[in-house]
C-alpha positions in Angstrom: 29.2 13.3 16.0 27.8 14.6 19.0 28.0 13.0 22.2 28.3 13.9 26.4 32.2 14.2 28.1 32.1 10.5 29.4 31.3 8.9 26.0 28.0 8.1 25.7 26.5 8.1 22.6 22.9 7.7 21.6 21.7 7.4 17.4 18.4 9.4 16.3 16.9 10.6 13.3 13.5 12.8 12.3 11.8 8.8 11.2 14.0 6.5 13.7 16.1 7.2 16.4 18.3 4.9 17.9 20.9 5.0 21.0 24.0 3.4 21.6 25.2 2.7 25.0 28.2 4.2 27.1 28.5 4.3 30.8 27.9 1.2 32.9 27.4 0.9 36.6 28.9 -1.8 37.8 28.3 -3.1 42.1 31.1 -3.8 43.8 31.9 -4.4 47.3 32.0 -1.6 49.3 31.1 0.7 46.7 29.9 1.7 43.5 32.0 2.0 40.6 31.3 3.5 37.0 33.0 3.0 33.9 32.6 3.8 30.4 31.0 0.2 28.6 34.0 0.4 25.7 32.2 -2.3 23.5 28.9 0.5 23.0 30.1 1.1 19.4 31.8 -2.5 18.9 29.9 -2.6 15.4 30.2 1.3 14.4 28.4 0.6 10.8 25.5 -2.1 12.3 23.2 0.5 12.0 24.4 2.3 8.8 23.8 -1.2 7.2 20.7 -2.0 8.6 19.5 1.3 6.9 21.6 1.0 3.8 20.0 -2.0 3.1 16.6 -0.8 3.7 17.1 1.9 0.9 18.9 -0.5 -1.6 16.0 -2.6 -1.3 13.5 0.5 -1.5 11.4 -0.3 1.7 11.9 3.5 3.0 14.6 6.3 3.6 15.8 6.6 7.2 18.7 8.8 8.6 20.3 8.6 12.2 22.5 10.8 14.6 24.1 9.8 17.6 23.7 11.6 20.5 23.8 11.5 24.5 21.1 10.6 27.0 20.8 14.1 27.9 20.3 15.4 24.4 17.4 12.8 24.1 14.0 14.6 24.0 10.8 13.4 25.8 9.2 14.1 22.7 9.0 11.3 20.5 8.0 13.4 17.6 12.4 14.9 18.0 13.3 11.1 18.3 10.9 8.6 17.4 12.9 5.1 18.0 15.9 5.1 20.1 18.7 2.0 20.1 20.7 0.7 22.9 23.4 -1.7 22.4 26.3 -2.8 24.9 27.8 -5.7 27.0 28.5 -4.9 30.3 26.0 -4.4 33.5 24.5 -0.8 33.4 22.1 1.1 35.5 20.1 4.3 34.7 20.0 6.9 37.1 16.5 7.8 39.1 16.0 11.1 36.7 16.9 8.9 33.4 14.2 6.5 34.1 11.5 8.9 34.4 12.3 10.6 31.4 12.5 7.2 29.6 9.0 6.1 31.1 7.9 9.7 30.1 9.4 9.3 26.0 8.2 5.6 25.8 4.8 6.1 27.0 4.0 9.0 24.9 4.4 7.1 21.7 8.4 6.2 21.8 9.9 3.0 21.3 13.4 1.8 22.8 15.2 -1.0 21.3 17.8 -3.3 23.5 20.3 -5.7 21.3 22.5 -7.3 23.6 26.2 -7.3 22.6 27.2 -10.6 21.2 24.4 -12.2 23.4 25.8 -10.8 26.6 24.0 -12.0 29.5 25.0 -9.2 31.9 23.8 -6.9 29.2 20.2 -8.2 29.0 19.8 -8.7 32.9 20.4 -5.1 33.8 18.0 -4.2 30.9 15.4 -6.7 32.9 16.2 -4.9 36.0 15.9 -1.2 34.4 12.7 -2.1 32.5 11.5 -3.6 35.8 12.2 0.2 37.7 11.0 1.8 34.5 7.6 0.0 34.3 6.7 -1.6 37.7 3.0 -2.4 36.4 3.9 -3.9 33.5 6.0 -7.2 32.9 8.2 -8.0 30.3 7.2 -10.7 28.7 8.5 -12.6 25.6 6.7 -11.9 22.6 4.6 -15.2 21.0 5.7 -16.3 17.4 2.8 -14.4 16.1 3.4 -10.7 17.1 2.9 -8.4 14.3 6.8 -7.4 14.9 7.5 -10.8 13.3 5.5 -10.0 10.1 5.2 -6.6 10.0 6.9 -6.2 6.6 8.8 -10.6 6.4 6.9 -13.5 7.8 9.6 -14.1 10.3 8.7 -17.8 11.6 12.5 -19.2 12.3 16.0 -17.8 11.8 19.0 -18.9 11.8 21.1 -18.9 15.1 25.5 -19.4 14.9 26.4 -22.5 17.1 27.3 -20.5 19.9 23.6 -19.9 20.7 23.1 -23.6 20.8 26.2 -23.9 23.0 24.4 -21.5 25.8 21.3 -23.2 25.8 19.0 -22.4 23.4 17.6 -25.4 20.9 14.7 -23.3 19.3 14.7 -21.7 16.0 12.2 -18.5 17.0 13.2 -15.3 17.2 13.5 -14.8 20.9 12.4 -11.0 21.8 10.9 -10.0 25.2 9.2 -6.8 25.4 7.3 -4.2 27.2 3.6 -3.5 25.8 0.9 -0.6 27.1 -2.3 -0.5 25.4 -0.8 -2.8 22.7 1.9 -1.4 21.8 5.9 -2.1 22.1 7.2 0.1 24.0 10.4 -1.3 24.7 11.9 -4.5 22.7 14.7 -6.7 23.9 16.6 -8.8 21.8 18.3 -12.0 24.1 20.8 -12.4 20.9 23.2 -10.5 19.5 21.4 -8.3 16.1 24.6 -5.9 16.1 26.6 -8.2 14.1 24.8 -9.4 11.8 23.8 -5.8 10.4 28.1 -5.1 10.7 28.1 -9.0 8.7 31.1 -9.6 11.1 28.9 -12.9 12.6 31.7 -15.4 14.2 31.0 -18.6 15.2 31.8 -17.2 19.1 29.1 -15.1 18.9 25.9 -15.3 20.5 23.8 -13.9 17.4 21.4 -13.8 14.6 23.2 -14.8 11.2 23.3 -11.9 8.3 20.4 -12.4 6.4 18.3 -13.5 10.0 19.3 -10.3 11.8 18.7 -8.3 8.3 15.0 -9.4 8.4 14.1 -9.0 11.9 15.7 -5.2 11.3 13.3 -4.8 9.0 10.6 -5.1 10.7 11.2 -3.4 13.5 11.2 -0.8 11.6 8.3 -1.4 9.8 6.7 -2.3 13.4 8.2 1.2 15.0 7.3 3.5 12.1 3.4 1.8 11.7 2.9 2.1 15.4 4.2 5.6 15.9 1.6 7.0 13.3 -1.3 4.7 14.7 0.0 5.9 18.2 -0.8 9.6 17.5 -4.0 9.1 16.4 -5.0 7.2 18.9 -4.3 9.8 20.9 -6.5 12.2 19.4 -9.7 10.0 19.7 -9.3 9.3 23.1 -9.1 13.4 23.4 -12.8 13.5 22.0 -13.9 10.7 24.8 -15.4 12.4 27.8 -14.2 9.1 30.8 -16.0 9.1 34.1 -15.9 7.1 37.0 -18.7 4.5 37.0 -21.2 5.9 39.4 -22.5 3.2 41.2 -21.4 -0.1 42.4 -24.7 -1.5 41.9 -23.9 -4.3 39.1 -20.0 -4.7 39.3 -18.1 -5.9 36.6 -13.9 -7.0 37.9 -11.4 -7.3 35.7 -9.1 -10.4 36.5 -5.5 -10.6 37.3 -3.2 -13.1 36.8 0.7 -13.8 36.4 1.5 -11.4 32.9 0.1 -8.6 31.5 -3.4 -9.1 32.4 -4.2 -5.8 31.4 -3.6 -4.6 27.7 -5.4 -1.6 27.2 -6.3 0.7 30.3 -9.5 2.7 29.3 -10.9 0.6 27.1 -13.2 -1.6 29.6 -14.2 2.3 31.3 -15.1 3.3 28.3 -17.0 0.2 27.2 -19.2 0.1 30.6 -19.5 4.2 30.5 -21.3 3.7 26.9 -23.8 1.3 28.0 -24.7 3.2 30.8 -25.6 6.6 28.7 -26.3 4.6 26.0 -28.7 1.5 25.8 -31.3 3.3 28.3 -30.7 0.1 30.8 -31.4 1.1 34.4 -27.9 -0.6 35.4 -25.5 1.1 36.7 -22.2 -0.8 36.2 -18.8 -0.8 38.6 -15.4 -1.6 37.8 -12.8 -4.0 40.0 -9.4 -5.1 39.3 -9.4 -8.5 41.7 -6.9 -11.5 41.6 -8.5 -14.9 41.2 -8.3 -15.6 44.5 -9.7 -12.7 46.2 -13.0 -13.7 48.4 -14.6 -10.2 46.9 -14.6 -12.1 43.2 -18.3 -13.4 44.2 -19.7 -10.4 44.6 -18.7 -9.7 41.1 -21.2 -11.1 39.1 -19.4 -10.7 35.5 -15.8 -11.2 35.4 -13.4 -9.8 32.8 -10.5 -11.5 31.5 -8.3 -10.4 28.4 -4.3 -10.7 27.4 -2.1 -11.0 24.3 0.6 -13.8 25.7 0.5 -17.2 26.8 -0.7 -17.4 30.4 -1.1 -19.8 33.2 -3.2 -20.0 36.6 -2.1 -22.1 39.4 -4.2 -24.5 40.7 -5.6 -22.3 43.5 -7.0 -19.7 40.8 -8.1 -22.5 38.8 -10.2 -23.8 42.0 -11.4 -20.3 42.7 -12.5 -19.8 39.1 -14.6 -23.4 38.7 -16.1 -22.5 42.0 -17.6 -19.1 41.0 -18.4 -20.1 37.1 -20.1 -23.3 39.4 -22.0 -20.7 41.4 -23.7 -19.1 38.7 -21.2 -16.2 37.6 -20.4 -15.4 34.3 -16.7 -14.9 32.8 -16.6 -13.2 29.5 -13.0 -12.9 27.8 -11.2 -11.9 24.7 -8.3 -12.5 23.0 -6.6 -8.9 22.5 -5.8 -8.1 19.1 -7.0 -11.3 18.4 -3.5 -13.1 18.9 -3.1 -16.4 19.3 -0.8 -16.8 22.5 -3.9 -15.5 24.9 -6.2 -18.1 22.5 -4.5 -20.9 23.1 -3.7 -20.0 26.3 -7.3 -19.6 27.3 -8.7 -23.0 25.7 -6.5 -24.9 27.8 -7.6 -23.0 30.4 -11.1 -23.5 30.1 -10.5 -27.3 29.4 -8.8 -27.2 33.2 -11.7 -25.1 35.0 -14.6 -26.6 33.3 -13.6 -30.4 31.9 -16.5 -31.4 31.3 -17.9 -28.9 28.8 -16.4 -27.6 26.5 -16.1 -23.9 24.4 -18.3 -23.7 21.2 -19.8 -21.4 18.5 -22.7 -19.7 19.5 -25.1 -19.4 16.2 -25.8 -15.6 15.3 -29.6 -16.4 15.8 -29.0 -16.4 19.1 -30.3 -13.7 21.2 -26.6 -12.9 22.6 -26.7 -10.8 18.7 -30.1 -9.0 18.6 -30.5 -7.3 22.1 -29.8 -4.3 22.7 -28.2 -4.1 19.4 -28.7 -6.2 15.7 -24.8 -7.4 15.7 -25.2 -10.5 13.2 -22.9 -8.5 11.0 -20.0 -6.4 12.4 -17.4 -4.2 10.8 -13.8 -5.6 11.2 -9.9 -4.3 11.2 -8.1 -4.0 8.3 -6.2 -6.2 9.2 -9.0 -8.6 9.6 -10.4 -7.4 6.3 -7.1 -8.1 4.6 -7.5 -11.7 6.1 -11.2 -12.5 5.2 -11.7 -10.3 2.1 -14.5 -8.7 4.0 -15.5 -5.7 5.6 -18.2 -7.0 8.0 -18.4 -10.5 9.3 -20.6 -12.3 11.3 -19.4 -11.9 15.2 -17.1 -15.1 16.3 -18.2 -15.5 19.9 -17.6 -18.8 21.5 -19.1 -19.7 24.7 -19.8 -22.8 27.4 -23.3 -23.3 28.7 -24.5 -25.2 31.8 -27.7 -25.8 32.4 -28.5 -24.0 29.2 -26.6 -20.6 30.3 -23.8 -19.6 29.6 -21.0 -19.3 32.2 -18.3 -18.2 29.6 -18.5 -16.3 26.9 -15.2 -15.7 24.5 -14.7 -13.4 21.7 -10.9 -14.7 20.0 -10.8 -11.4 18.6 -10.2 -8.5 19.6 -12.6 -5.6 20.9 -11.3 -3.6 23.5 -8.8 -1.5 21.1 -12.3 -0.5 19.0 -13.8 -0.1 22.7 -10.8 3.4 22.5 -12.1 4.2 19.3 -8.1 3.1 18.1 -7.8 -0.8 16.8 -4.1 -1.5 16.9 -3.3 -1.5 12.8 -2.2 -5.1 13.4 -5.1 -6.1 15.6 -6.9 -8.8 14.2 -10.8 -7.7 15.7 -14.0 -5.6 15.3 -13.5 -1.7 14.4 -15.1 0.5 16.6 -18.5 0.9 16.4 -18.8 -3.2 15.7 -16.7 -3.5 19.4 -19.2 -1.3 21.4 -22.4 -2.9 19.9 -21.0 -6.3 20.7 -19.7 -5.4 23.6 -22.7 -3.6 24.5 -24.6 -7.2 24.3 -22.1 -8.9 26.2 -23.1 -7.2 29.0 -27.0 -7.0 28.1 -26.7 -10.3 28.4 -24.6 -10.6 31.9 -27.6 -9.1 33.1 -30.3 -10.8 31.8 -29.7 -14.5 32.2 
């Protein structure tokens, strides 16, 4: 067992790796006082189980090691998933959290269980993820993220009466995360997993029972060892796409804000306008914003952008600002991200605020939206989409509202912008690549045609 001087002690393996908590920084006043978080290997065989388990059952061979921070490589490849459990207040050091940014985003993952539910726990791992990734929010992760059925269908679990006693009356697994480009990066559990992998669950304890905390192990497994493959060869196509800043400001195109994580993938809308400049022979040069709703400069945009995974919600200001341009002739287009259905439901009750009366519908693939500059009325899909409809190609689902017989919004509920970086999340639920640029391609044919 390897570990630094003062204790702590972090788990990895060559297929997961996984760290375990020990020194805590505790405020106090005057001063600042460490100590040693005692309770980091309260359930010494949690993670022994977890992965005996997953071998009984034959759903994969994994193998761990516990190890210090400072033996932790930046290298995901030397340890792909790393586990942090505990249930005191903690704090990374300046240095820590820039190698942590630096693991996660180059295809890492970090896991957070909180000790028996501890609430001091899980608000200094707010507060680090917060320092870690200050352009990206956590944000609790909708009932259907693919880390709730990457291997179970995981729609409720089973909670111990303490739980209920602290609050909580739903039967969801509750698990807040950090995503970039569609990926976890960072998972949070709010209850305790720990003991129910140990299957010492108590009454007392705020945690997932046995067989609840068994299943959601699972499949963040599944989840971390899916994504870390897709991960690297995502990164090898974007290597083989030349980006380049958009070269004129002639036709902009902004890309909303809002409260969330407003943006899920970061080249992808680049790369889309970058192809339809070299590539569709139109003598439009198109710009790139990022704007919040409110910003005056919004109606010199005349296409807007808006995308997300999560539910979302504007405040009556942005929804003001948004009926106002879409009244003065601009032209939203959106898309549900991976297709999920947080953003889509989300958005429709959006649209139903901005725009009450009118509503979104189905726009028929005879419609010119699918012939010009490119025949779309058939478009690969993800495998995941495949596996859903039985069908490689489908007919493109594009909803929109019309007034005055043009359209003012025009939604795609699934996904695009992972094809748009050549690298569809393997759960995504969208087009595949060359079906994303085409139809994305006559998105914005069209924005500048009506």
């Amino acid at each position: 067992m390897k570990g630094s001087k003062h204790g702590e002690r972090w788990i990895t393996s060559g297929v997961v790796a996984i760290l375990l908590g020990g020194w805590t920084a505790m405020a106090q006043p005057g001063a600042e006082r460490y100590g040693r978080d005692v309770y980091w290997n309260a359930t010494p065989n949690d993670i022994n189980n977890l992965l005996r388990g997953l071998s009984d059952r034959e759903l994969g061979e994994f193998r761990m090691d516990i190890r210090s921070l400072n033996e932790i490589d930046a290298d995901p490849e030397r340890n792909p998933v790393l586990y942090r459990s505990g249930h005191y207040r903690f704090a990374f050091t300046p240095a820590e959290r820039e190698r942590l940014r630096e693991y996660m985003l180059n295809g890492g993952m970090m896991i957070f269980n909180t000790g028996l539910g501890s609430m001091p726990f899980y608000r200094s791992v707010v507060r680090e993820l917060e320092l870690i990734f200050p352009e990206q929010p956590l944000q609790r992760l909708s009932a259907d993220h693919p880390i709730f059925h990457s291997f179970y269908d995981i729609n409720q679990v089973e909670y111990t009466p303490a739980v209920r006693a602290a609050g909580y009356r739903g039967n969801e697994p509750w698990f807040d995360a950090i995503e970039i480009n569609c990926r976890v990066v960072a998972l949070v559990s709010r209850w305790g997993l720990a003991v129910g992998w140990q299957g010492a669950v108590e009454d007392e304890h705020q945690a997932y029972l046995p067989e609840s905390a068994f299943r959601l192990g699972v499949n963040i497994l599944t989840y971390a060892t899916s994504m870390r493959a897709w991960a690297q060869s995502a990164a090898s196509a974007m290597q083989f796409v030349e980006r380049e800043e958009a070269a004129s400001d002639r036709f902009n195109l902004t890309q909303l804000m809002y409260e969330g994580v407003w943006k899920t993938r970061h080249a992808g809308l680049s790369l889309l306008l970058q192809s339809f400049n070299q590539r569709t022979g139109v003598p439009v040069r198109f710009g790139l914003r990022e704007l919040t709703i409110t910003d005056d400069a919004l109606f010199a945009s005349p296409v807007l952008y808006l995308t997300g995974h999560e539910h979302f919600e504007l405040n009556g200001a942005e929804r003001m600002a948004l009926r106002t341009y879409l009244q003065s002739g601009g032209l939203l287009i959106a898309e549900s991200c991976c297709g999920r259905r947080g953003f889509d439901l989300a958005f429709r009750q959006m649209v139903a605020q901005v725009l009450p009366d009118h509503a979104l519908r189905p726009i028929a693939t005879d419609s010119p939206l699918f012939r010009y500059p490119n025949d779309v009325r058939r478009l690969g899909v993800t495998p995941a989409m495949m596996q859903e409809t039985g069908q490689a190609a489908i007919a493109p689902r594009i909803e929109g509202v019309a007034v005055d017989g043009t359209f003012v919004i025009l939604y795609s509920p699934l996904g695009m912008a992972g094809g748009w970086e050549l690298s569809p999340s393997p759960f995504a639920h969208g087009y595949d690549p060359a079906g994303a640029m085409r139809l994305g391609e006559n998105l914005l044919f069209y924005s500048i045609t009506q």
